[in-house]
N, C-alpha and C positions, 0 to 999 in steps of 0.2 A: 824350822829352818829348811827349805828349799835345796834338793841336793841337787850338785851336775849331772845332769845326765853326760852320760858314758861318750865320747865319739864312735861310729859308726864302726866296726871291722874296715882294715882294706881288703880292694877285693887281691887274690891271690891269683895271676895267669896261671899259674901250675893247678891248683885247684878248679879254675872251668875248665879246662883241659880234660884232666881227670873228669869231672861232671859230664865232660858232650862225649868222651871217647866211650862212658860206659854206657850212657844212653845210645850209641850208636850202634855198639853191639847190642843192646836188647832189641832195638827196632830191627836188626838186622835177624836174629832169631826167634821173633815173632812172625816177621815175612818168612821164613824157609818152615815156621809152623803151618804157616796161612798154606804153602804152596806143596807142604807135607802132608797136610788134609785137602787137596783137592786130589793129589797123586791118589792119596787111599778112596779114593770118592765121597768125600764128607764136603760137599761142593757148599752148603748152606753154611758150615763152621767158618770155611775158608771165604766164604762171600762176607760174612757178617766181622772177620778180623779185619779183612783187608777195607773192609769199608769202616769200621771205626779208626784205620791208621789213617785215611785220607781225612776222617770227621777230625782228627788229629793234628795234622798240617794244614789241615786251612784254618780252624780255630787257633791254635796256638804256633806252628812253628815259620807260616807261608809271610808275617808281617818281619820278624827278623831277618827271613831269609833275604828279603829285595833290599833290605836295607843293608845288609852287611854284602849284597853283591851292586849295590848303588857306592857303597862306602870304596870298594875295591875299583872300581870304576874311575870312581874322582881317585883315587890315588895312582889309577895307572895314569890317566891323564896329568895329572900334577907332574909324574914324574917323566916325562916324556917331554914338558914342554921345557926342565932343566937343562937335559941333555943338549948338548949342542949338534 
């Protein structure tokens, strides 16, 4: 017999919340690593973090990011053309 598969989780707002607030702080204390080893003169550790952060956002985070500021875009305009 053939069982049901299960329906997907929903997703949870509170939960991606949680998810990008703590990614946000680790990017952001990696960067004051990257900028804490050039202060010490470790100018190569610091060139080679900060350039896998940017290998970072353009592979992975640079295609969400236009869409969710294309997304904010069309909704300021939607809402703007309400307004009387």
């Amino acid at each position: 017999m053939p069982s049901k598969a299960s329906p997907p989780p929903k997703k949870s707002p509170l939960g991606d919340t949680i998810f990008a607030i703590v990614h946000l702080i680790l990017l952001i204390a990696i960067v004051v690593y990257a900028v804490v080893s050039l202060i010490l003169g470790n100018a190569r550790r610091s060139a080679v973090i900060l350039g896998c952060l940017v290998l970072y956002y353009v592979l992975v985070l640079h295609k969400p990011v236009f869409k969710e500021i294309e997304r904010r875009r069309a909704k300021k305009i939607r809402g703007s053309k309400r307004q009387p």
